[in-house]
C-alpha positions as CSV (number, residue, x, y, z in Angstrom):
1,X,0.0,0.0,0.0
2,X,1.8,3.5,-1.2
3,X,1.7,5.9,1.5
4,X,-0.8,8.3,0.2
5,X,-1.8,9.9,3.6
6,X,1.4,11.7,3.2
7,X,0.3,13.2,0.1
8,X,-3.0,13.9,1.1
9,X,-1.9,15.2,4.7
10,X,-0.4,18.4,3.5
11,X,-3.5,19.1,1.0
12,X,-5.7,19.1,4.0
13,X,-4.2,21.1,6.3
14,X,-2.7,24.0,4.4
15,X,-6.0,26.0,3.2
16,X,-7.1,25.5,7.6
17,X,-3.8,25.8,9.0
18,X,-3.4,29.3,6.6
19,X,-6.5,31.0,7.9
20,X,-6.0,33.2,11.1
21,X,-8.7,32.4,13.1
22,X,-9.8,34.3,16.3
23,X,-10.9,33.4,19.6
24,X,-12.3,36.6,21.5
25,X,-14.1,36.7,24.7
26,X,-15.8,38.8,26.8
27,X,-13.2,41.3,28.8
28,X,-11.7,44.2,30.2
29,X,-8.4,46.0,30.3
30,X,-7.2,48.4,32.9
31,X,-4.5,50.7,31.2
32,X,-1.6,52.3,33.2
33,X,-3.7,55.4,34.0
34,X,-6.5,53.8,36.0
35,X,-9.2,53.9,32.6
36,X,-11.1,50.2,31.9
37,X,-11.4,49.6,28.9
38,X,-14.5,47.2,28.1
39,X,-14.4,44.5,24.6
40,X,-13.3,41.0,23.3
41,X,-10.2,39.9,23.9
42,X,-8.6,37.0,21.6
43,X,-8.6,34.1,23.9
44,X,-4.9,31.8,22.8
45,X,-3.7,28.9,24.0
46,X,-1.0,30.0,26.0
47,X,2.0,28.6,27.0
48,X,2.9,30.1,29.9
49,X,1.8,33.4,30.8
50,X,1.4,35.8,27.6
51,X,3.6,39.2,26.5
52,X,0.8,40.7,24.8
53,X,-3.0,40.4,23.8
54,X,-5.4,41.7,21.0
55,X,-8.4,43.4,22.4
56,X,-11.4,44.4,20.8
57,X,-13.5,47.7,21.5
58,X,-15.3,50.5,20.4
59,X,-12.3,51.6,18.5
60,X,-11.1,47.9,16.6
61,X,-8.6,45.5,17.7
62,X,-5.6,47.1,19.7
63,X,-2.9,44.9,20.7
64,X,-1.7,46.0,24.5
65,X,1.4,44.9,26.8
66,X,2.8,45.4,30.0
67,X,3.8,48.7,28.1
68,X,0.2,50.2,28.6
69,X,-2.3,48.0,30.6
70,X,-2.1,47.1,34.1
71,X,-4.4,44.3,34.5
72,X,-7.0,42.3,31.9
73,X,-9.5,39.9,33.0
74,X,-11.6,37.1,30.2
75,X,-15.0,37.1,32.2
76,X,-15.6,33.5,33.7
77,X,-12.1,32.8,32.4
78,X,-8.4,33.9,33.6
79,X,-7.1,37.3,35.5
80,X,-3.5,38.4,34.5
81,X,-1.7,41.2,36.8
82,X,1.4,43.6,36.0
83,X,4.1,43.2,37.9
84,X,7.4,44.9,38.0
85,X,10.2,43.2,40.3
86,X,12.9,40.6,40.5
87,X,12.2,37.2,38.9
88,X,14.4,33.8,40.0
89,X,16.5,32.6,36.9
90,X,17.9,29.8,39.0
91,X,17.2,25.9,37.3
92,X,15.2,23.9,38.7
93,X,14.7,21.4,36.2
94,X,16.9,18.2,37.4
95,X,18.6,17.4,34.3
96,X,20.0,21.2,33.9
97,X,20.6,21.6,37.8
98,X,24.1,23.5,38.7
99,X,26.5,23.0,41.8
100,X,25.7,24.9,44.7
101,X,23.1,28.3,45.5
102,X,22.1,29.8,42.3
103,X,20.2,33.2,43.5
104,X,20.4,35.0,40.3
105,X,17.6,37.2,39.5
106,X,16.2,39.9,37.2
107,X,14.6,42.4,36.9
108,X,11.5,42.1,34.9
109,X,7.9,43.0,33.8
110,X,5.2,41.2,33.0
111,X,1.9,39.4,33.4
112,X,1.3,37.6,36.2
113,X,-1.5,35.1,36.2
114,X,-4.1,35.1,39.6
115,X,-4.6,31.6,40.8
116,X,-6.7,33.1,44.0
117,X,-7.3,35.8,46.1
118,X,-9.5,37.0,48.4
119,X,-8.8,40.4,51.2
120,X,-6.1,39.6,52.7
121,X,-3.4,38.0,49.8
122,X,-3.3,36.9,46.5
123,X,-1.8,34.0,45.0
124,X,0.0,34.4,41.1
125,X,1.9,32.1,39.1
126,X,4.2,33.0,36.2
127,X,5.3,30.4,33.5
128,X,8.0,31.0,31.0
129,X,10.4,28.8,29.3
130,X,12.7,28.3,32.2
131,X,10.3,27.2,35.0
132,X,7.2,27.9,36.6
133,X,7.0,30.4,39.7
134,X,4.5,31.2,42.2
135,X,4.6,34.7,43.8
136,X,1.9,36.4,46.6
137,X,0.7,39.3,47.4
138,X,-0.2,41.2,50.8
139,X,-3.0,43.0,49.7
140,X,-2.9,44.9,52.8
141,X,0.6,46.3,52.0
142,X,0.3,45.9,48.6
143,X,3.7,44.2,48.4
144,X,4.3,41.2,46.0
145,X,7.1,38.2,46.3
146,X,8.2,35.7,45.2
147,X,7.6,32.5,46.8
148,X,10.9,31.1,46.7
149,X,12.0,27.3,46.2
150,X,15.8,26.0,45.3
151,X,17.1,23.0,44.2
152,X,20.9,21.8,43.4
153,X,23.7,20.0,44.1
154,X,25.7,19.8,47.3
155,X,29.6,20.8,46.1
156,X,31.6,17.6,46.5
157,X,28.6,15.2,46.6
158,X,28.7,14.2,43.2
159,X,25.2,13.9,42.4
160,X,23.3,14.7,46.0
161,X,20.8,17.9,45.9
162,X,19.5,19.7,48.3
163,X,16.1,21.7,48.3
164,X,15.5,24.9,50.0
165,X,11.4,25.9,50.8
166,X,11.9,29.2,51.0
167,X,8.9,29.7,50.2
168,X,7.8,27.5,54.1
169,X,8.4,30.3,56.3
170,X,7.7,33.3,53.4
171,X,4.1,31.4,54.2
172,X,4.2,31.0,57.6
173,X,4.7,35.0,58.3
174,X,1.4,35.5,56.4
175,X,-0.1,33.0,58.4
176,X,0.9,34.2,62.1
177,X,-0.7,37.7,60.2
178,X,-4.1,36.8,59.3
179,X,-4.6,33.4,60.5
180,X,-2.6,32.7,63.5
181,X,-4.8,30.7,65.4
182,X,-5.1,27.9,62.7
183,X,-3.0,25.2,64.0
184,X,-4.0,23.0,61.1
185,X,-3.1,25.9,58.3
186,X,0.4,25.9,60.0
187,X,0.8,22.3,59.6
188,X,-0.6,22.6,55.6
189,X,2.4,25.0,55.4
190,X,4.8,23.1,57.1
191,X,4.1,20.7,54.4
192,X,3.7,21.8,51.3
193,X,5.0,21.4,48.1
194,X,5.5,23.6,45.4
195,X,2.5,23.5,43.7
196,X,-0.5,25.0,43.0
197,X,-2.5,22.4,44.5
198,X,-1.6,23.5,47.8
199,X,-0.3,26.5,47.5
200,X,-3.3,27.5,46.4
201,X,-5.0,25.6,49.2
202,X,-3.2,27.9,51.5
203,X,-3.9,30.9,49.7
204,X,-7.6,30.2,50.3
205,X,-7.0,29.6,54.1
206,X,-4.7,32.9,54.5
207,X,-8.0,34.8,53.3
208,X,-10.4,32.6,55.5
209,X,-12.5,31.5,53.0
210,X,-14.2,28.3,53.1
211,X,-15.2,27.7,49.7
212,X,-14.3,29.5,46.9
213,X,-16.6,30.5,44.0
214,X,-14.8,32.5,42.1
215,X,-13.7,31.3,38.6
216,X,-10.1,32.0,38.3
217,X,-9.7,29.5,34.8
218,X,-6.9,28.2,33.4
219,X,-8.1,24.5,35.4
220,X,-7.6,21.0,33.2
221,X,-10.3,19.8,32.6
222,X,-10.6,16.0,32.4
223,X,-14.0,14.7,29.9
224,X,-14.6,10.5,29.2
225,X,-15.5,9.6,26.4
226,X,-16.9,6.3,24.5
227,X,-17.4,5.4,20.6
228,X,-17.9,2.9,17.8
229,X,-16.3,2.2,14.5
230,X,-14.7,0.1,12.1
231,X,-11.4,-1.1,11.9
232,X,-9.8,-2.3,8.4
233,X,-6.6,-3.9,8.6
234,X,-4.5,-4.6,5.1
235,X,-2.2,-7.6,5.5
236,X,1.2,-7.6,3.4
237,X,3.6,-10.5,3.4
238,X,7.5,-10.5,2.3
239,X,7.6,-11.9,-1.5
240,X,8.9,-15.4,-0.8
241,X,11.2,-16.3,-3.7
242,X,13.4,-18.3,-1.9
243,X,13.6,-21.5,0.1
244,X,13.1,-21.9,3.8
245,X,10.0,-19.6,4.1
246,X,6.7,-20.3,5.4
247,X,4.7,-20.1,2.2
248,X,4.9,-18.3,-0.7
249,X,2.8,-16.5,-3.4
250,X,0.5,-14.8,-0.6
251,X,-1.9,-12.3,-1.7
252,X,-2.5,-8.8,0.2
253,X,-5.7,-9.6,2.3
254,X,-8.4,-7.1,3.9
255,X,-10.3,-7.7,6.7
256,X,-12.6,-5.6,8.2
257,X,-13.9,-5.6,12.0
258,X,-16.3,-3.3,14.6
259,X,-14.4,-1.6,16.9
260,X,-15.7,0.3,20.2
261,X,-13.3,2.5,22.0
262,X,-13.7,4.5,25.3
263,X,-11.0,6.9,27.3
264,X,-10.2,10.5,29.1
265,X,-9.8,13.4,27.3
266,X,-7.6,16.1,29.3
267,X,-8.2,19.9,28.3
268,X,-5.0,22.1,29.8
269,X,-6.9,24.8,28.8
270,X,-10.6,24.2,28.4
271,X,-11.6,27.6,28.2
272,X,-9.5,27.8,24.5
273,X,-10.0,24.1,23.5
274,X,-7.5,23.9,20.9
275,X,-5.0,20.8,22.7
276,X,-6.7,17.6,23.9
277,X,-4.2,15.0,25.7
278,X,-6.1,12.0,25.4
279,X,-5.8,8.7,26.3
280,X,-7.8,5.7,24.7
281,X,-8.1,2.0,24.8
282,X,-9.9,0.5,21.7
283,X,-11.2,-2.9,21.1
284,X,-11.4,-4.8,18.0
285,X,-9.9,-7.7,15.7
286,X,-8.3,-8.4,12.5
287,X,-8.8,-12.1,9.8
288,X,-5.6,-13.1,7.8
289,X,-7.1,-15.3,5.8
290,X,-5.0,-16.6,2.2
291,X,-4.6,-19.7,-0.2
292,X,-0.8,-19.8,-0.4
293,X,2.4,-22.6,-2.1
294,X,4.0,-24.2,0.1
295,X,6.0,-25.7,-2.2
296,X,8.9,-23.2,-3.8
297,X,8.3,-23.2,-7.4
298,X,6.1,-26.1,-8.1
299,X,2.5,-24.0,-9.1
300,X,1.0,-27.6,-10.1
301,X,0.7,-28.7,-6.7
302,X,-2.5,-27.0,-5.3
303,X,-2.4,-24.3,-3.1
304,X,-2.8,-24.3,0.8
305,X,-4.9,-22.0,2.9
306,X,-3.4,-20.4,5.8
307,X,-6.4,-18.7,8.8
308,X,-5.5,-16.6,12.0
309,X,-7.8,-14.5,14.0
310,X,-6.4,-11.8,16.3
311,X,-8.2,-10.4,19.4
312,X,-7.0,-6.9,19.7
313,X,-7.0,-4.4,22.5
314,X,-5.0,-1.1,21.6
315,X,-3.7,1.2,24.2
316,X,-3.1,4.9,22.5
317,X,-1.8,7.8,24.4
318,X,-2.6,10.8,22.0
319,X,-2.2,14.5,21.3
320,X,-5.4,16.3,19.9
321,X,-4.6,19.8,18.4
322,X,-7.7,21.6,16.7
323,X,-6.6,23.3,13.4
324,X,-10.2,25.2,13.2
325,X,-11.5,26.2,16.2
326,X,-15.2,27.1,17.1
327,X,-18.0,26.6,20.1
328,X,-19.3,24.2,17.4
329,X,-17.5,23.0,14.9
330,X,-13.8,21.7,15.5
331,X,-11.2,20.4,13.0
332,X,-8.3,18.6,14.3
333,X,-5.0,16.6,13.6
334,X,-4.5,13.9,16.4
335,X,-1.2,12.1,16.6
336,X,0.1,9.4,18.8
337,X,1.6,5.6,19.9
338,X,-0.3,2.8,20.1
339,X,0.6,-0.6,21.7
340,X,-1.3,-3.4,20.3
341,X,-2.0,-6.5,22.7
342,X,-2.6,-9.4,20.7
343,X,-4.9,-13.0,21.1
344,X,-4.5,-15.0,18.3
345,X,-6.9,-18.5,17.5
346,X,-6.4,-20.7,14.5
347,X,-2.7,-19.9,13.3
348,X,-3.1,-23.4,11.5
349,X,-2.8,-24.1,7.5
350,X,-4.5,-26.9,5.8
351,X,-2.2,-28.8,3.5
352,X,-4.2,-29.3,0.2
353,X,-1.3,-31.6,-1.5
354,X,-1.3,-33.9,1.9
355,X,-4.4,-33.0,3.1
356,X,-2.9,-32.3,6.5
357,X,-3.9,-29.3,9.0
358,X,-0.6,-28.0,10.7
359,X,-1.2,-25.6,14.1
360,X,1.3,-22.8,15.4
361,X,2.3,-23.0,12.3
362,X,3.8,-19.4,12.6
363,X,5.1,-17.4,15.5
364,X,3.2,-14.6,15.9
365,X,3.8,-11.6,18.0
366,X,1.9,-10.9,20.8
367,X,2.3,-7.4,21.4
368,X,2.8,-5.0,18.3
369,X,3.7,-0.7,17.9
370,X,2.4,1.8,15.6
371,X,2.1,5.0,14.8
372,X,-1.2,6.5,14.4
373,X,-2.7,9.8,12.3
374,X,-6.0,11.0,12.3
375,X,-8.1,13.4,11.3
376,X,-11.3,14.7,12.3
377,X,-14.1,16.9,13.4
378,X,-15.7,17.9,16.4
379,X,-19.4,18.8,16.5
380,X,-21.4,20.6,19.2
381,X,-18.4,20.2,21.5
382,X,-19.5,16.2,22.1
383,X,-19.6,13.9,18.6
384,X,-16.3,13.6,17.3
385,X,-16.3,11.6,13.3
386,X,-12.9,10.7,12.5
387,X,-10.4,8.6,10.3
388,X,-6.8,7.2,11.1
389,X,-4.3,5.6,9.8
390,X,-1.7,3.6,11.6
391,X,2.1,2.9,10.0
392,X,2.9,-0.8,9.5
393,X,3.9,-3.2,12.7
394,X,5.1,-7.5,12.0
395,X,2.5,-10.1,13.2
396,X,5.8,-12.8,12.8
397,X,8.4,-13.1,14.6
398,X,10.4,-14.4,12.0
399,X,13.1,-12.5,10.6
400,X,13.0,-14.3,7.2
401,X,9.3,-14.5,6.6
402,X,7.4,-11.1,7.9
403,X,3.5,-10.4,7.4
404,X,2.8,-6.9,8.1
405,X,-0.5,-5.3,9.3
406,X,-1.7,-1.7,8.9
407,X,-5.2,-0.2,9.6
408,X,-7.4,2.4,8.6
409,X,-9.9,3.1,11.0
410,X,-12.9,5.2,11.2
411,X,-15.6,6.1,13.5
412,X,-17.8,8.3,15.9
413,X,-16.7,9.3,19.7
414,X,-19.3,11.0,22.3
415,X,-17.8,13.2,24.9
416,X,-20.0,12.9,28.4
């Protein structure tokens, strides 16, 4: 089978992938000199916290930075915050760590993102390519820091670290201000990792609120999801012109099964929607069915027929990035691994010179990888119609007779 989904890939994708589309939201801006600004603001999906935005208003789109806004808030979405201070530029990624206290810093401004706040502090983070941060404000004071966390190696201890939670007692002072008869919030502290689980846990406690209802966005979002399809699976077997091979004179076969499918989708943005992690386990099953020689160059003697049936289950981790992106119509690209685990029955070949039936005739493999692509669309945010293809992978294990399987699979996925 010629690889045409690489031709036809590229045809697809460049008219959608060449039209700038727009996301705006209801929003505000608050410029340098106190005015609010109300509009649309283009919605992106962000990685990490963004330099500028496009806003929309009485007067047309109007893209602002930290040069000239303030603050900007997505209704029912995400709050961003200027800031103007010292930002950590110490690693603390583990595979780029350096030998002993790194405290550089710089001095910076930019958007900082609000996780939670409330009267008495406010909780930020700020992502760039580096690392992420968390920094808090004393709203009484007005005063933002950094919440401060180290890691590196311990000079002449080879590859031992040492972590320092500044950011424990940076906490703990806030705590003995506005909370200092919690004995269970001091504990929390004591405790905590950096994270925005329960730093932002904390935050909530500092500001003695019980239950938070504000929407601060900018949460993953985890949806299941379940489907049906078809799964049609081209066999392809190694030409057998020589001795010592199973058979020879095999025929490309098709089979075609049902499949059903069901998984998680996760959202890291769900308020933008364009990336989908997803993770999927799909059932179905495959026939390699063929009337074969096995005799090498003797085409008088009748021909034998070889049968296997695989029960498949397919694991496939998956990325899911929407090309064209609306509330109700969704193009997308998804592209992954999948590892095949495989129960065969029959694996016998009937003989039609001896009239014999052989079993295990072949070893076949029980676990196979591939590559999947797929296209689709998404409709009303829930029915997902979609094909794939998925790159070769050996049923045998043998390395001088190889049949090869690769699918095409379509069908229909409902998000709940």
């Amino acid at each position: 089978m010629k690889p045409y989904y690489k031709l036809l890939l590229p045809a697809l994708l460049l008219p959608l992938s060449s039209v700038a589309q727009s996301n705006y939201k209801p929003g505000y801006v608050v410029t340098l000199k106190g005015d609010t600004l109300r509009g649309e603001i283009n919605q992106k999906e962000w990685f990490g916290n963004p330099k500028s935005i496009e806003f929309r208003g009485t007067a047309g789109v109007k893209t602002y930075s930290v040069d000239n806004i303030s603050y900007f808030e997505l209704l029912n979405s995400s709050i961003y915050q200027r800031y103007s201070g010292e930002i950590s530029m110490d690693e603390t990624n583990t595979s780029k760590l350096q030998t002993g206290i790194d405290s550089t810093k710089k001095q910076d401004v930019v958007f900082l993102r609000v996780e939670q706040n409330g009267d008495n502090v406010t909780l930020y983070s700020y992502i760039d390519a580096k690392k992420t941060r968390f920094f808090i404000a004393d709203n009484k004071t007005g005063q933002v820091k950094e919440l401060v966390y180290r890691i590196y190696y311990l000079p002449d201890h080879g590859v031992q670290t040492r972590s320092e939670n500044i950011y424990i007692p940076q906490l703990y002072d806030l705590a003995i201000k506005y909370n200092p008869t919690s004995e269970k919030l001091k504990t929390e502290i004591e405790n905590a990792s950096y994270s925005l689980p329960d730093l932002k846990s904390i935050s909530q406690k500092l500001n003695n609120i019980t239950v938070d209802k504000k929407t601060y966005g900018g949460k993953s979002a985890w949806k299941f999801f379940a489907g049906v399809g078809v799964n049609a699976t081209l066999f392809t077997t190694s030409p057998g012109t020589s001795q010592g091979t199973k058979f020879y004179n095999a025929k490309n076969t098709t089979s075609v099964y049902p499949a059903v499918a069901a998984g998680v989708n996760l959202y890291p943005n769900p308020s933008v929607g364009k990336l989908v992690v997803r993770g999927e386990i799909m059932v179905t099953g495959a026939a390699y069915k063929n009337s074969v020689d096995l005799y090498f160059n003797q085409p008088d003697i009748p021909k034998s027929d070889f049968n296997v049936k695989e029960f498949l289950i397919i694991v496939n981790p998956q990325v899911i990035y929407n090309i064209y992106n609306t509330n109700n119509f969704k193009f997308f690209i998804d592209a992954g691994i999948s590892y095949t685990f495989v129960k065969t029955t029959g694996n016998s070949i009937y003989n039609s010179h001896l009239q014999t039936t052989t079993y295990n005739y072949l070893s076949l493999s029980s676990g196979l990888i591939s590559f999947p692509i797929k296209l689709g669309v998404t409709l009303d945010k829930k029915v997902d119609i979609y094909v794939s293809y998925s790159t070769p992978a050996a049923i045998t294990n043998s390395k001088n007779y190889t049949i090869n399987a690769n699918s095409i699979k379509a069908g229909i996925n409902y998000e709940f």
